[in-house]
N, C-alpha and C positions, 0 to 999 in steps of 0.2 A: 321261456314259454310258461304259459301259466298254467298249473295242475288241470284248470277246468277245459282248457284248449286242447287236451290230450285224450278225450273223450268225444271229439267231435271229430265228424269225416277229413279224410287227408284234403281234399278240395278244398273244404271249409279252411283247415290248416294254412293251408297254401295260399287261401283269399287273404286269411290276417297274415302271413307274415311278408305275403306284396305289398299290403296296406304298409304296415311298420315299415317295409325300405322305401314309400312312396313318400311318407311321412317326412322319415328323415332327409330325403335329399333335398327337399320344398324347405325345410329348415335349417341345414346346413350353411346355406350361402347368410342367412340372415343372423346365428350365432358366430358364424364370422366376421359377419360387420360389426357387430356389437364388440364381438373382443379385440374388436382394431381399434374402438371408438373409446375403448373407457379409458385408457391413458392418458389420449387427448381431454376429454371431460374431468377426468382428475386434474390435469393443468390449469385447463380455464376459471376449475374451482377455484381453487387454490390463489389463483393469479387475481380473480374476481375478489377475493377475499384479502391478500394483501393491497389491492385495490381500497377495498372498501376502509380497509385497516388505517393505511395511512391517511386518506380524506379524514376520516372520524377524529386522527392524531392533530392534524393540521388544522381542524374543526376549535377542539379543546383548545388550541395555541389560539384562537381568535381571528383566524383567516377567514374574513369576511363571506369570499367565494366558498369556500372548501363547505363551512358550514351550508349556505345555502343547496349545495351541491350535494352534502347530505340530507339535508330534509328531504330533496326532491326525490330521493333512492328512497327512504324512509315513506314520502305519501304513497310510490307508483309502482305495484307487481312488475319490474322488469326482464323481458326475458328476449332472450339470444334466437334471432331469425335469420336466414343465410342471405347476403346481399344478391339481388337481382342485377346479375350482369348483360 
């Protein structure tokens, strides 16, 4: 509780510290999707990244494709949208 809330009426007391459990529970469910999510988002990094790693390798060796296939990453902001089933 904060020093300045200790001078106000208990009622008042009581509005804020409903508010703060009200708070909390409205964001509970959604800091737990987040801490389910970063593990997976760590992967795809990473996964995306040795991705990109090896195109770039295969690039440098002269693979026709591979290069082209890197420019294409290199011109276009790509990003990850859930498939519509």
């Amino acid at each position: 509780m904060d020093p300045r809330e200790s001078k106000l009426p208990v009622w008042v007391q009581q509005l804020i510290a409903n508010l703060r459990l009200r708070i909390d529970n409205v964001c509970d469910p959604f800091v737990r999707e987040i801490t389910k999510l970063q593990p997976r988002l760590k992967l795809l990094e990473a996964r995306n990244s040795a991705l990109i790693e090896l195109l770039e390798c295969a690039a440098r060796g002269g693979h026709k494709t591979a290069q082209e296939i890197v420019d294409i990453i290199s011109a276009y902001e790509l990003t990850l949208t859930k498939r519509e089933e």
